[in-house]
Each structure stands twice: as C-alpha cells, then as structure tokens.
PDB file with one MODEL, atoms N, CA, C and O in Angstrom:
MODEL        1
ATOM      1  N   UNK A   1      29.865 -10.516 -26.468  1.00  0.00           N
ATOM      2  CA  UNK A   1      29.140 -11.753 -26.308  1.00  0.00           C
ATOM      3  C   UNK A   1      28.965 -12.367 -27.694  1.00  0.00           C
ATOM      4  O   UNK A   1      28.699 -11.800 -28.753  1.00  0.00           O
ATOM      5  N   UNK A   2      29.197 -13.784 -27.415  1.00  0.00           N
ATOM      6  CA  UNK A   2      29.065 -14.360 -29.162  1.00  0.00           C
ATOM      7  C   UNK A   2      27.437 -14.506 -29.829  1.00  0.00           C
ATOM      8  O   UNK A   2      26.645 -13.714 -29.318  1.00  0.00           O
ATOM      9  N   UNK A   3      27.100 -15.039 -30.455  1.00  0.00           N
ATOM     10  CA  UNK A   3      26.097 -15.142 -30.795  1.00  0.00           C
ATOM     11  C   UNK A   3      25.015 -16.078 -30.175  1.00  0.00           C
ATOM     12  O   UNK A   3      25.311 -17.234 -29.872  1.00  0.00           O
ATOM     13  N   UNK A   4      23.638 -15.530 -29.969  1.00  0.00           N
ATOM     14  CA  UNK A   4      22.881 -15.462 -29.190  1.00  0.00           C
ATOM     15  C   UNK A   4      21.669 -17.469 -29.987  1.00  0.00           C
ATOM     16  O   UNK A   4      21.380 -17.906 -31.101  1.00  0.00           O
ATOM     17  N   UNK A   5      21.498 -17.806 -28.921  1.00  0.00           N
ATOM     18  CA  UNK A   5      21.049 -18.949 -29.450  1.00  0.00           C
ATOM     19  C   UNK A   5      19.518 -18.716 -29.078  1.00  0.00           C
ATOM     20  O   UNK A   5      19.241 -17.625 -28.580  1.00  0.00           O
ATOM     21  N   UNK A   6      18.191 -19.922 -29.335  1.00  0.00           N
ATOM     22  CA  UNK A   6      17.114 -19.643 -29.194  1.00  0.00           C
ATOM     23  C   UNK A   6      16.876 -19.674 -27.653  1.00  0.00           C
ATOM     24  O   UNK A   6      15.711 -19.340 -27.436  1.00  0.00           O
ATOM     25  N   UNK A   7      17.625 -19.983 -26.382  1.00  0.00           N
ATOM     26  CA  UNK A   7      17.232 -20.132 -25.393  1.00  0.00           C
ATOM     27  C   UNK A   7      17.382 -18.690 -24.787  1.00  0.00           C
ATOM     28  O   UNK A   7      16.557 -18.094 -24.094  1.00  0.00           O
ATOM     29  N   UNK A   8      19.065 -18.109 -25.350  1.00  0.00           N
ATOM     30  CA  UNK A   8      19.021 -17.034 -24.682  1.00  0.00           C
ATOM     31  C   UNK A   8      17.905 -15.925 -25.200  1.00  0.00           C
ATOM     32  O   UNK A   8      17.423 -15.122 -24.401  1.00  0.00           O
ATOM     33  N   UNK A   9      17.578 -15.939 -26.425  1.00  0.00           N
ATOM     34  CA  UNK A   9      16.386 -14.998 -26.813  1.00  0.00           C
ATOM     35  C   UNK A   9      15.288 -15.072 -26.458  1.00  0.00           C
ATOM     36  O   UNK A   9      14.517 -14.130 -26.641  1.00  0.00           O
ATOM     37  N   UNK A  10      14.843 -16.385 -25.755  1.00  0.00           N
ATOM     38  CA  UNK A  10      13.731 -16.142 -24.855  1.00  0.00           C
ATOM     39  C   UNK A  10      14.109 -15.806 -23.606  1.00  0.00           C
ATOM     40  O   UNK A  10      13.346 -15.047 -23.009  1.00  0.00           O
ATOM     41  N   UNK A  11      15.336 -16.262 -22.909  1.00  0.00           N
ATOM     42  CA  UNK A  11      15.585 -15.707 -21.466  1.00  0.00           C
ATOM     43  C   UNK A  11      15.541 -13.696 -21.514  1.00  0.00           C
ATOM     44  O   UNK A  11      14.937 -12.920 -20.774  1.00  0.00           O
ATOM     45  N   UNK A  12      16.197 -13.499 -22.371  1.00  0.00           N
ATOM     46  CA  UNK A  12      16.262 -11.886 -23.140  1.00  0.00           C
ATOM     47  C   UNK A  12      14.546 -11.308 -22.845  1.00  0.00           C
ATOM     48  O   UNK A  12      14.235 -10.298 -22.214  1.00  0.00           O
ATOM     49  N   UNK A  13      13.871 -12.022 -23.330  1.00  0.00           N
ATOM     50  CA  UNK A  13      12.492 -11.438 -23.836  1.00  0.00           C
ATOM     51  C   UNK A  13      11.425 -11.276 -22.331  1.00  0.00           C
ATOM     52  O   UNK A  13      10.706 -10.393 -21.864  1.00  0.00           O
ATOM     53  N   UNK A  14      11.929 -13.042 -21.845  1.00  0.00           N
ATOM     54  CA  UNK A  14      11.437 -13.461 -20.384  1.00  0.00           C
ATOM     55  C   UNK A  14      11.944 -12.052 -20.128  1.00  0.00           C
ATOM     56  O   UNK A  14      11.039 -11.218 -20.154  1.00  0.00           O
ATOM     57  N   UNK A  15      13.125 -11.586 -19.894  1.00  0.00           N
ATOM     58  CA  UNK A  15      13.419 -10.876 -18.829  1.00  0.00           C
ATOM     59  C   UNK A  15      12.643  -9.577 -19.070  1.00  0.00           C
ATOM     60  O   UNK A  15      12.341  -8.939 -18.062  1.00  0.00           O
ATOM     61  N   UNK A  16      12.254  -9.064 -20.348  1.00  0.00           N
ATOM     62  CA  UNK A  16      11.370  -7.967 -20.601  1.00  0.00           C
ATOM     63  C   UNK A  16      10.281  -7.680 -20.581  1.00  0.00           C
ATOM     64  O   UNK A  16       9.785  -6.613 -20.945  1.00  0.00           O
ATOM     65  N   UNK A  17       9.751  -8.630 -20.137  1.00  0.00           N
ATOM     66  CA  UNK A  17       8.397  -9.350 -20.041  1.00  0.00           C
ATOM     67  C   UNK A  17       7.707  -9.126 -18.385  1.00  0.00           C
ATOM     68  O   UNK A  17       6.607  -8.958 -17.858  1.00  0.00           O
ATOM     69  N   UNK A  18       9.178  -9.253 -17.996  1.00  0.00           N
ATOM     70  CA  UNK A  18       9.144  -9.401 -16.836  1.00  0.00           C
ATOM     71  C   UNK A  18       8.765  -7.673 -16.033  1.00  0.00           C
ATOM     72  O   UNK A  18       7.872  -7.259 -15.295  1.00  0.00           O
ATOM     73  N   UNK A  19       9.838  -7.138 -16.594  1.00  0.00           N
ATOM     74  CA  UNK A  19      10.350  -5.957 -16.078  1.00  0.00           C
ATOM     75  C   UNK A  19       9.038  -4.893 -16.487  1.00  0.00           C
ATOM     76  O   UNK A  19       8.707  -3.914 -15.817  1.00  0.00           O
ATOM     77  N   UNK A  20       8.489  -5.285 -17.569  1.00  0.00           N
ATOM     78  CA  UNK A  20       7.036  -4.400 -18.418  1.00  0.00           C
ATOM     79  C   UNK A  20       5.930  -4.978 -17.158  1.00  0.00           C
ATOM     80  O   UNK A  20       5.268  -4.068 -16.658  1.00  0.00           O
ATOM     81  N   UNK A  21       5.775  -5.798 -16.832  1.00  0.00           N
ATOM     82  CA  UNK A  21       4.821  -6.835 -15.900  1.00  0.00           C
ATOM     83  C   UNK A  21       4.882  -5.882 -14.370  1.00  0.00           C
ATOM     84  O   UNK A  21       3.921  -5.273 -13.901  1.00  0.00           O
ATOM     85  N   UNK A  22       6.202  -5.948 -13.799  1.00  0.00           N
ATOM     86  CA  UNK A  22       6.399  -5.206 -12.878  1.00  0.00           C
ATOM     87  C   UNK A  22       5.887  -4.303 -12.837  1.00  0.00           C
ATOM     88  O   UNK A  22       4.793  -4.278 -12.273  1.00  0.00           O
ATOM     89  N   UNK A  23       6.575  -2.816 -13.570  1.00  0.00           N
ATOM     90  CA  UNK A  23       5.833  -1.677 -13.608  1.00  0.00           C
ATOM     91  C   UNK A  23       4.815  -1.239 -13.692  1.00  0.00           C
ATOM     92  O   UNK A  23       4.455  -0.134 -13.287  1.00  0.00           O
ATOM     93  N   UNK A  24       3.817  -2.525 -14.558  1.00  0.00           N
ATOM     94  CA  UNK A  24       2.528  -2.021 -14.356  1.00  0.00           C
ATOM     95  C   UNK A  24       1.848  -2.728 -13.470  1.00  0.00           C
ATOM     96  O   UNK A  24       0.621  -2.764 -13.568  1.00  0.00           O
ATOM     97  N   UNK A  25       2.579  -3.488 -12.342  1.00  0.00           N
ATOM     98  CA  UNK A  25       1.907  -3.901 -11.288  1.00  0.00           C
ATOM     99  C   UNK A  25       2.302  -2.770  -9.831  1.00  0.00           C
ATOM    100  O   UNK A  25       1.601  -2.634  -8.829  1.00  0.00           O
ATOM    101  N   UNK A  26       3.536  -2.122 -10.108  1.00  0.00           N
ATOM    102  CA  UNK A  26       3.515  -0.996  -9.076  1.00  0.00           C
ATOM    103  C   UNK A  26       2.751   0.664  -9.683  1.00  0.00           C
ATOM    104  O   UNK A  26       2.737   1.812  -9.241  1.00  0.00           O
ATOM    105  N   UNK A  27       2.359   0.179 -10.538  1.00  0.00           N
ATOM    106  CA  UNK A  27       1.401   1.441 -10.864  1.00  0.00           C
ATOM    107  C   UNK A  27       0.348   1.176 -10.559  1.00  0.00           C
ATOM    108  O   UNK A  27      -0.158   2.253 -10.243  1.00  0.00           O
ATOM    109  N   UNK A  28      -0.489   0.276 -10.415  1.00  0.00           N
ATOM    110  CA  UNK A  28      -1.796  -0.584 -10.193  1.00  0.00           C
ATOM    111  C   UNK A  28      -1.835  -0.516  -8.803  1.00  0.00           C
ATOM    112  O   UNK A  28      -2.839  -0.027  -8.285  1.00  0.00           O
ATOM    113  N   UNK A  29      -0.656  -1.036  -7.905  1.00  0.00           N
ATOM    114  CA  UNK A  29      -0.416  -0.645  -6.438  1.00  0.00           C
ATOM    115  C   UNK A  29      -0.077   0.685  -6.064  1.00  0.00           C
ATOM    116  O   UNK A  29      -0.631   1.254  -5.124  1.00  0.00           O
ATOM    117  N   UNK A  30       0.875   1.240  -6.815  1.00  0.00           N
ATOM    118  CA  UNK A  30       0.298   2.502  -6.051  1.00  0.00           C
ATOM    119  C   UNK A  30      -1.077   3.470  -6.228  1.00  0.00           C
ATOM    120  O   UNK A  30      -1.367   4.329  -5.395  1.00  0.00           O
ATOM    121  N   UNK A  31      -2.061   3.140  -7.717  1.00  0.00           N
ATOM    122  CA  UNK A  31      -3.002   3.793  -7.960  1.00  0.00           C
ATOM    123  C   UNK A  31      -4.123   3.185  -6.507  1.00  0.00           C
ATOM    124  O   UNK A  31      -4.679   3.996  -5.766  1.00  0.00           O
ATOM    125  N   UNK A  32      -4.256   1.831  -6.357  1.00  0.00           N
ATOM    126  CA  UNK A  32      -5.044   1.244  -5.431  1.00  0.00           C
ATOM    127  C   UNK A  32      -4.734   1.740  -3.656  1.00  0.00           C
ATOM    128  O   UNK A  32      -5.643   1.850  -2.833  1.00  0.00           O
ATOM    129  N   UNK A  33      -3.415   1.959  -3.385  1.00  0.00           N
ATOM    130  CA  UNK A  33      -3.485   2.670  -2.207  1.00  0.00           C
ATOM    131  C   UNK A  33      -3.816   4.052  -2.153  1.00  0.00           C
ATOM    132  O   UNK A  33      -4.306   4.596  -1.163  1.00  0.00           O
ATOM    133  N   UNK A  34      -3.513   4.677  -3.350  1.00  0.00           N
ATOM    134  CA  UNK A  34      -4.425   6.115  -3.148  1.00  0.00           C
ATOM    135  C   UNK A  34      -5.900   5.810  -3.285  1.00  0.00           C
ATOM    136  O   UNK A  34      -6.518   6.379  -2.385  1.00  0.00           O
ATOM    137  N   UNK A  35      -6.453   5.320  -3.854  1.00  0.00           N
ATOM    138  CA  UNK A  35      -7.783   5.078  -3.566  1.00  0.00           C
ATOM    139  C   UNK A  35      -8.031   4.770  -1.876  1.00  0.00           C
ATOM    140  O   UNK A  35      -8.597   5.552  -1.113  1.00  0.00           O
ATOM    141  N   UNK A  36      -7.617   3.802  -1.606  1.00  0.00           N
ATOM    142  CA  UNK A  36      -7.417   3.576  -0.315  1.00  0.00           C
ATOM    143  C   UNK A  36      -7.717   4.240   0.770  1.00  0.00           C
ATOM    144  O   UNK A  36      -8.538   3.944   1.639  1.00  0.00           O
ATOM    145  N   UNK A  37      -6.916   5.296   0.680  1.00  0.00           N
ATOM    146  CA  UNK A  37      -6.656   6.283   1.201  1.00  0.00           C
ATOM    147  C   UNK A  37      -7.628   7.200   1.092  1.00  0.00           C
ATOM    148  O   UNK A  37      -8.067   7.616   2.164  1.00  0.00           O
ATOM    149  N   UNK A  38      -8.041   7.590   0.213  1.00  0.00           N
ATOM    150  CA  UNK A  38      -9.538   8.319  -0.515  1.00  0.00           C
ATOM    151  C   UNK A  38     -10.771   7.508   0.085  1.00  0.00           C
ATOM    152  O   UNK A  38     -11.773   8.161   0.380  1.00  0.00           O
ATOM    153  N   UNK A  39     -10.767   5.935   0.315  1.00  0.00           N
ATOM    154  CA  UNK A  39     -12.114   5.572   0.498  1.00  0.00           C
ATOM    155  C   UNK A  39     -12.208   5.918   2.302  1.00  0.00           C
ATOM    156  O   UNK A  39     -13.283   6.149   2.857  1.00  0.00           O
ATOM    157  N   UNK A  40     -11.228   5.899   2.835  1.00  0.00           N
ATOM    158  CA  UNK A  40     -10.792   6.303   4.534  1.00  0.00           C
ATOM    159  C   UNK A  40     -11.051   7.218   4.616  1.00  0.00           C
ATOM    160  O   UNK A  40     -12.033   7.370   5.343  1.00  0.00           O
ATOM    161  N   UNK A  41     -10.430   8.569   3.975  1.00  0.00           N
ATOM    162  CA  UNK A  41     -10.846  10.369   3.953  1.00  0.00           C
ATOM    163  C   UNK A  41     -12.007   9.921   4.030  1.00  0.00           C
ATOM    164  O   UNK A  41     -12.357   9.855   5.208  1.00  0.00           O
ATOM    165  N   UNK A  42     -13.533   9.240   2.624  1.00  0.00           N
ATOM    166  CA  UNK A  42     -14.810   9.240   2.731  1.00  0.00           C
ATOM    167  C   UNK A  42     -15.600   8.610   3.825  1.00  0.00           C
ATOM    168  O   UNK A  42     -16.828   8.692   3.858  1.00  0.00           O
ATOM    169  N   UNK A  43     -14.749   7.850   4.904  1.00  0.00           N
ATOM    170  CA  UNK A  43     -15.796   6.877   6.259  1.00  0.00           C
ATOM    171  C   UNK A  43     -15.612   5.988   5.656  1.00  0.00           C
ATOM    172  O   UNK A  43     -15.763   5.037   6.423  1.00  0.00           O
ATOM    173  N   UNK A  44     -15.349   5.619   4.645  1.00  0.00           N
ATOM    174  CA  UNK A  44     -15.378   4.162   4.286  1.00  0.00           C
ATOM    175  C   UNK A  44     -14.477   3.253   5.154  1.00  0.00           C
ATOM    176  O   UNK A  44     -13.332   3.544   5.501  1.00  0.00           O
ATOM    177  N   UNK A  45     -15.241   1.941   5.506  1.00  0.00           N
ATOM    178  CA  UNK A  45     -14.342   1.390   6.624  1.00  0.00           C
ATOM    179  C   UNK A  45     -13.474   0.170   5.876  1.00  0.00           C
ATOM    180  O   UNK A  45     -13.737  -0.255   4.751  1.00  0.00           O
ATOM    181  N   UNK A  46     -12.395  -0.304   6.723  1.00  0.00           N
ATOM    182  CA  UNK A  46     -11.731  -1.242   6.275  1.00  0.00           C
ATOM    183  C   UNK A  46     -12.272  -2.171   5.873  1.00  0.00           C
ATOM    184  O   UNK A  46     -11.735  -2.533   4.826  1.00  0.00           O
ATOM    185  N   UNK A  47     -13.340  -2.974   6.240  1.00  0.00           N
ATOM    186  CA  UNK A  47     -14.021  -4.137   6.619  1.00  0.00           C
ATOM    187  C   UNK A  47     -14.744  -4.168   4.916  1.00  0.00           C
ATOM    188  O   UNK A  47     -14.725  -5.081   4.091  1.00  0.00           O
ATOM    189  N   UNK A  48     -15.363  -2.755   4.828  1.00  0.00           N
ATOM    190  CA  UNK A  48     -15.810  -2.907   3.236  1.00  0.00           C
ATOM    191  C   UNK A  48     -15.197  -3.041   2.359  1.00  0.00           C
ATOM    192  O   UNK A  48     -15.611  -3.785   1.470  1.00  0.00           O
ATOM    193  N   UNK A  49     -13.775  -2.290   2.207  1.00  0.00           N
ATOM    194  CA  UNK A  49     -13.271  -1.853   1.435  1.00  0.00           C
ATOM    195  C   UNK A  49     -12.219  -3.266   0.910  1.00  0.00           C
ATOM    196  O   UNK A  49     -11.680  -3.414  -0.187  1.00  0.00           O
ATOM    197  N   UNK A  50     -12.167  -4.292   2.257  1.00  0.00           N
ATOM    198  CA  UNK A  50     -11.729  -5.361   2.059  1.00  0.00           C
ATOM    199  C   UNK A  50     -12.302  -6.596   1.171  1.00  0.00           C
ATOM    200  O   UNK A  50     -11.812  -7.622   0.697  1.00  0.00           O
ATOM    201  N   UNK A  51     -13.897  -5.836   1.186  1.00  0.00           N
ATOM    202  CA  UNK A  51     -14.626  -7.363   0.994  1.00  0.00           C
ATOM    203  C   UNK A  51     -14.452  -6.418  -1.046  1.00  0.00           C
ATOM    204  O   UNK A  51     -14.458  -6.869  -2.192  1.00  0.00           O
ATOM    205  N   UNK A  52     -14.337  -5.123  -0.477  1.00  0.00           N
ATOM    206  CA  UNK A  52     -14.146  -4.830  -2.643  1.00  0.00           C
ATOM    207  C   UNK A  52     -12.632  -5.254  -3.063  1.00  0.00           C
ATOM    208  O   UNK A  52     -12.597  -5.278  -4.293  1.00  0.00           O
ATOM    209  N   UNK A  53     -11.669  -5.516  -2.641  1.00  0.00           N
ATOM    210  CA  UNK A  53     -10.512  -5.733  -3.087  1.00  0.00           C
ATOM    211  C   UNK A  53      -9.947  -7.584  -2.982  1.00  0.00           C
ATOM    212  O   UNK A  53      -9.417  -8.389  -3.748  1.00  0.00           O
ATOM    213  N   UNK A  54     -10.302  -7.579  -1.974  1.00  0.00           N
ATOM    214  CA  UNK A  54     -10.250  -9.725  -1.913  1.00  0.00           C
ATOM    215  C   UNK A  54      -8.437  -9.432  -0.394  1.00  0.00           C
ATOM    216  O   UNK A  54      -7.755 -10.355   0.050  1.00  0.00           O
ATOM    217  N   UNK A  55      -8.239  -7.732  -0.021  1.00  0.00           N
ATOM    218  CA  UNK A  55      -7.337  -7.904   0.792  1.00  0.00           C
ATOM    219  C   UNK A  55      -7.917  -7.868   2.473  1.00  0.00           C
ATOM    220  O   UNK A  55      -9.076  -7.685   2.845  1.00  0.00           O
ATOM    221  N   UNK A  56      -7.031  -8.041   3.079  1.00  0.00           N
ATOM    222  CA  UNK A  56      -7.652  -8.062   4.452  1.00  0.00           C
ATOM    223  C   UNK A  56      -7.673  -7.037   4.611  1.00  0.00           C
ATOM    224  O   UNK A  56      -7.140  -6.197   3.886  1.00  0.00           O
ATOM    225  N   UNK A  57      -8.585  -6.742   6.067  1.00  0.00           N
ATOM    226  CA  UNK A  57      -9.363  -5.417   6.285  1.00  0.00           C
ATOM    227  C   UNK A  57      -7.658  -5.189   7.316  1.00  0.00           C
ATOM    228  O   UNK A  57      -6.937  -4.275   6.917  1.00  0.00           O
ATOM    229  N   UNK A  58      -7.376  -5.659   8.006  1.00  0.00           N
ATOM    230  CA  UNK A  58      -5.606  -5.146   8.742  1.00  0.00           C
ATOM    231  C   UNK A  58      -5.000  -4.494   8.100  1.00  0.00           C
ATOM    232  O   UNK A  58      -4.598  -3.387   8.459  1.00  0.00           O
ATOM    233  N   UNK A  59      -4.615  -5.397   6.156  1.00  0.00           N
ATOM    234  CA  UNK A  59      -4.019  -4.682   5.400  1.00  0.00           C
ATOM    235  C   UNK A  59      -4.601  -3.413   4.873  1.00  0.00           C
ATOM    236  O   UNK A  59      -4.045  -2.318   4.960  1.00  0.00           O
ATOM    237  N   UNK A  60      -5.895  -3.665   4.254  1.00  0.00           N
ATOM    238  CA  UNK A  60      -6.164  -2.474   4.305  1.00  0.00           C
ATOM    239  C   UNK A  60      -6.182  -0.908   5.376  1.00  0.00           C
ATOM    240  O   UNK A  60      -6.024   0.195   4.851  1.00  0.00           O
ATOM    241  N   UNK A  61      -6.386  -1.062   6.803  1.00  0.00           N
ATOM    242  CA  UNK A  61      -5.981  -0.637   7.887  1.00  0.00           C
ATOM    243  C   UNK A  61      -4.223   0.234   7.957  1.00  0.00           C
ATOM    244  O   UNK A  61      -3.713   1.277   8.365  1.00  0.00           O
ATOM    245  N   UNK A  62      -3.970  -0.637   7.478  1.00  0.00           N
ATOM    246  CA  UNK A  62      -2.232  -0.775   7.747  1.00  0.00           C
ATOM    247  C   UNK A  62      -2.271   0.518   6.493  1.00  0.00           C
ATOM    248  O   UNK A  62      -2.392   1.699   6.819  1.00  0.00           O
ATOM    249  N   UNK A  63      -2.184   0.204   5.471  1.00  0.00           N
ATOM    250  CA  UNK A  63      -2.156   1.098   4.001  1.00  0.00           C
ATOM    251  C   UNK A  63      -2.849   2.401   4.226  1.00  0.00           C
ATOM    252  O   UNK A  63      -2.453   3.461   3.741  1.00  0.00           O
ATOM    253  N   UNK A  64      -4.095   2.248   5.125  1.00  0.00           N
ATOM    254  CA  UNK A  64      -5.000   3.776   5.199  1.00  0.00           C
ATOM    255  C   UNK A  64      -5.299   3.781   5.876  1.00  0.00           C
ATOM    256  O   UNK A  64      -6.509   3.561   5.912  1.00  0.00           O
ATOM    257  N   UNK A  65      -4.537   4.046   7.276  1.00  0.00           N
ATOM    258  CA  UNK A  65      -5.364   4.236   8.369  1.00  0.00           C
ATOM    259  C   UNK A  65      -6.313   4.949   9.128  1.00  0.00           C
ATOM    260  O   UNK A  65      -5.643   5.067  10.154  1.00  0.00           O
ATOM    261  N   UNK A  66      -7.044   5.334   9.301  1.00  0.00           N
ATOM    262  CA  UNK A  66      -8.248   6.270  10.261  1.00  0.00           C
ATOM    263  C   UNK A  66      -7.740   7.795  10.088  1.00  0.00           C
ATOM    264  O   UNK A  66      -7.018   8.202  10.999  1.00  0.00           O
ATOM    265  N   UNK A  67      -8.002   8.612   9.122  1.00  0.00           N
ATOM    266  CA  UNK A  67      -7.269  10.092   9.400  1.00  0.00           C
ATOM    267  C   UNK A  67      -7.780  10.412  10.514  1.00  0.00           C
ATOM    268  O   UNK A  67      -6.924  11.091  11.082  1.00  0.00           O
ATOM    269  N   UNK A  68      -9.343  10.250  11.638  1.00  0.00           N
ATOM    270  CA  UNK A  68      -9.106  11.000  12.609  1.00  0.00           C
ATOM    271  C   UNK A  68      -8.487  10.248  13.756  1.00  0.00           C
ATOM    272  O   UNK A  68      -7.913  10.842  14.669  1.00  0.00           O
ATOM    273  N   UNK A  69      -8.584   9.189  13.716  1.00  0.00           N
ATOM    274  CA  UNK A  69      -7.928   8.134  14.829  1.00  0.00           C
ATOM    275  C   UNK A  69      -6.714   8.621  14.914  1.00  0.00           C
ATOM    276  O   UNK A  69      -6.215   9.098  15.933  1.00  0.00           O
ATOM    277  N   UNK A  70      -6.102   8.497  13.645  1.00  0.00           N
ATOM    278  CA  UNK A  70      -3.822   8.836  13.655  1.00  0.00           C
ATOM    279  C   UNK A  70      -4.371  10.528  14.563  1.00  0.00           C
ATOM    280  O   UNK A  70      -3.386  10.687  15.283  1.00  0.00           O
ATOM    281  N   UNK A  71      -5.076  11.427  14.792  1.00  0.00           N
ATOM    282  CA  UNK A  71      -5.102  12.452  14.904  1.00  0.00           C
ATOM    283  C   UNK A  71      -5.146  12.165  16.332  1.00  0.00           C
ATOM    284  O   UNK A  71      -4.226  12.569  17.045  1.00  0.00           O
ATOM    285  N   UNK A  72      -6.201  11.455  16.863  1.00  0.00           N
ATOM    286  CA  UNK A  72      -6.928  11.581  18.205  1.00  0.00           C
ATOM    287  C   UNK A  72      -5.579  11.003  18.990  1.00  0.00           C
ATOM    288  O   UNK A  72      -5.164  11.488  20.043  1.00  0.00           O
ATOM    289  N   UNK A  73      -4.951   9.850  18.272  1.00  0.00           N
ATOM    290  CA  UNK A  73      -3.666   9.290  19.109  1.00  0.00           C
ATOM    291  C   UNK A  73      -2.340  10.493  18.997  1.00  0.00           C
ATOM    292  O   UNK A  73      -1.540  10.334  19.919  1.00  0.00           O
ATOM    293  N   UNK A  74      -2.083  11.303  18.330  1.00  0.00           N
ATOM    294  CA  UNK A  74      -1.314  12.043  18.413  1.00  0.00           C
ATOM    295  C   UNK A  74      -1.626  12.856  19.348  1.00  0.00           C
ATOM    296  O   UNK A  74      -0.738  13.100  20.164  1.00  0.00           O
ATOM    297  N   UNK A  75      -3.250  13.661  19.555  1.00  0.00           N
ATOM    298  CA  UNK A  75      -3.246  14.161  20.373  1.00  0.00           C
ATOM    299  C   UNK A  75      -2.812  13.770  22.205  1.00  0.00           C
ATOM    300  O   UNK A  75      -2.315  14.418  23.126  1.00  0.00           O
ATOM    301  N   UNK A  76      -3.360  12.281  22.021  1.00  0.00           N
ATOM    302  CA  UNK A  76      -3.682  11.525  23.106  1.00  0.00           C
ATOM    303  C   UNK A  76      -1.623  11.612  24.146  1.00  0.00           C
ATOM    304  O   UNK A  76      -1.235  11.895  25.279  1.00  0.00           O
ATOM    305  N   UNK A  77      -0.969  11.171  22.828  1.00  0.00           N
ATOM    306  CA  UNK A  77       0.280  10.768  23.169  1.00  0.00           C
ATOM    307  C   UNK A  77       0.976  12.161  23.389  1.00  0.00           C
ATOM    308  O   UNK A  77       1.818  12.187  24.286  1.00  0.00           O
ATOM    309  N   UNK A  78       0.758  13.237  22.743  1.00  0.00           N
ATOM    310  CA  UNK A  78       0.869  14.472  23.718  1.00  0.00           C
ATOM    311  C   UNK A  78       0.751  14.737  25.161  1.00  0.00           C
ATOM    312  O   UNK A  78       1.619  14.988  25.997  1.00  0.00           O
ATOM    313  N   UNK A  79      -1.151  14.566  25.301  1.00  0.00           N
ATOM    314  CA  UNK A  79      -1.340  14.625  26.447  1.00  0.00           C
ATOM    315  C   UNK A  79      -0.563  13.704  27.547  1.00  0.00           C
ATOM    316  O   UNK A  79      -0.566  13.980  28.747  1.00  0.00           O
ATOM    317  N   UNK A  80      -0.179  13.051  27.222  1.00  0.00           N
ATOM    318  CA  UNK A  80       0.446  11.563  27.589  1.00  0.00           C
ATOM    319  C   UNK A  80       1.774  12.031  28.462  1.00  0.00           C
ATOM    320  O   UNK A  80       2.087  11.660  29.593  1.00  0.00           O
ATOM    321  N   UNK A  81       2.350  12.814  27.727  1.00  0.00           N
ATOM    322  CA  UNK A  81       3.764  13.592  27.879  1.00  0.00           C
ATOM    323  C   UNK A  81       3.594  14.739  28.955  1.00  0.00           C
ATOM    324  O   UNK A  81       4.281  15.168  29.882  1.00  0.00           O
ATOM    325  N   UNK A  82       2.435  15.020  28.439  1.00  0.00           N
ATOM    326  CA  UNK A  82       2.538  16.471  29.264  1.00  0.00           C
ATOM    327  C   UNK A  82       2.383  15.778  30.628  1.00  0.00           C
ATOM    328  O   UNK A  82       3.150  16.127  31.525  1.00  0.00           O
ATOM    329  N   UNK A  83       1.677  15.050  30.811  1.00  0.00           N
ATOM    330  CA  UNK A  83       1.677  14.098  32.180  1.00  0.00           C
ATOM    331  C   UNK A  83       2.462  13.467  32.942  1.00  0.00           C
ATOM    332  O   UNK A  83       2.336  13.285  34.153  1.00  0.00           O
ATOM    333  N   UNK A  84       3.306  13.113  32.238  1.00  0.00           N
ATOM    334  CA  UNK A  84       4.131  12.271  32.330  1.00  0.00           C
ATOM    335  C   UNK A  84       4.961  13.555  32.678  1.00  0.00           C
ATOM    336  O   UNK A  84       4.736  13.770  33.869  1.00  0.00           O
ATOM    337  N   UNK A  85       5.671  14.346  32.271  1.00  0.00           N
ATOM    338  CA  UNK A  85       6.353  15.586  32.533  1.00  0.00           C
ATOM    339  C   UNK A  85       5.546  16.197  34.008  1.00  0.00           C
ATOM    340  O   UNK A  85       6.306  16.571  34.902  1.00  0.00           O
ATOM    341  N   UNK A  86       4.607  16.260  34.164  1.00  0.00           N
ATOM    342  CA  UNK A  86       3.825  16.936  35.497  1.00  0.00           C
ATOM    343  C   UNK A  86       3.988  16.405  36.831  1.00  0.00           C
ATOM    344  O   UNK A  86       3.863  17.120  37.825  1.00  0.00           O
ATOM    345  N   UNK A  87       4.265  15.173  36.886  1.00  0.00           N
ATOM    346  CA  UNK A  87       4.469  14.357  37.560  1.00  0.00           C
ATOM    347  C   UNK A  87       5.757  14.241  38.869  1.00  0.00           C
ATOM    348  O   UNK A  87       5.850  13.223  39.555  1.00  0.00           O
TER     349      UNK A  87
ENDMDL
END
C-alpha cells in the first residue's frame, strides 16, 4: 500500500477505536448478565431489576429467567409426556 494520507489515518485509528469500544462493551454485557442472573438466584424480580438498569423487565426475564419456574416447567412438561404416553 502506498503512502498513507491524513484521512486514511483517521479511518485506521476510527477503526481502533472502534474495535477497543466493542470489547469493552461485551465485557460490560457479559459482566451485567451474570449479575442478572445472580439478582434471579437472590428473588430479585425482573420488574426491579429493570427499573436498576433502564432495560425492560421481558428483557431482563429473557437473560435470567426464574431458576425455579425453568425447573417447575421441566418438571411439568415431563409430567406432560408421561400422560400423554398413558393415554
């Protein structure tokens, strides 16, 4: 490549700028869904945990859902089968 003019050295820099920006926005996201996840293990409900972050309580939902709920429906959809099989 020939020599580099002042536009491409900011497109260069933009692009590093960029890529540094990223990473520490998927570290920030993934540190915030383990919390997430941690405030759900504690009872903490979506609805709060929404009004501390500025996301919706769905999304939040969606990201951490109910550890005993995912449990009670697994059980449920078992029983579900076995019924469904009895039949």
């Amino acid at each position: 490549m020939g020599r580099m003019d002042a536009l491409d050295t900011e497109i260069q820099t933009a692009a590093r700028e960029r890529s540094t920006a990223e990473a520490a926005f998927l570290q920030a996201d993934a540190r915030l869904r383990e919390l997430l996840v941690q405030g759900r293990a504690a009872n903490k409900g979506p609805s709060h945990m929404a009004k501390l972050t500025g996301f919706t309580r769905e999304w939040i939902s969606k990201i951490a859902p109910d550890p005993g709920k995912s449990r009670q429906d697994a059980i449920q959809r078992r029983l579900d089968r076995l019924n469904a099989d009895s039949d």
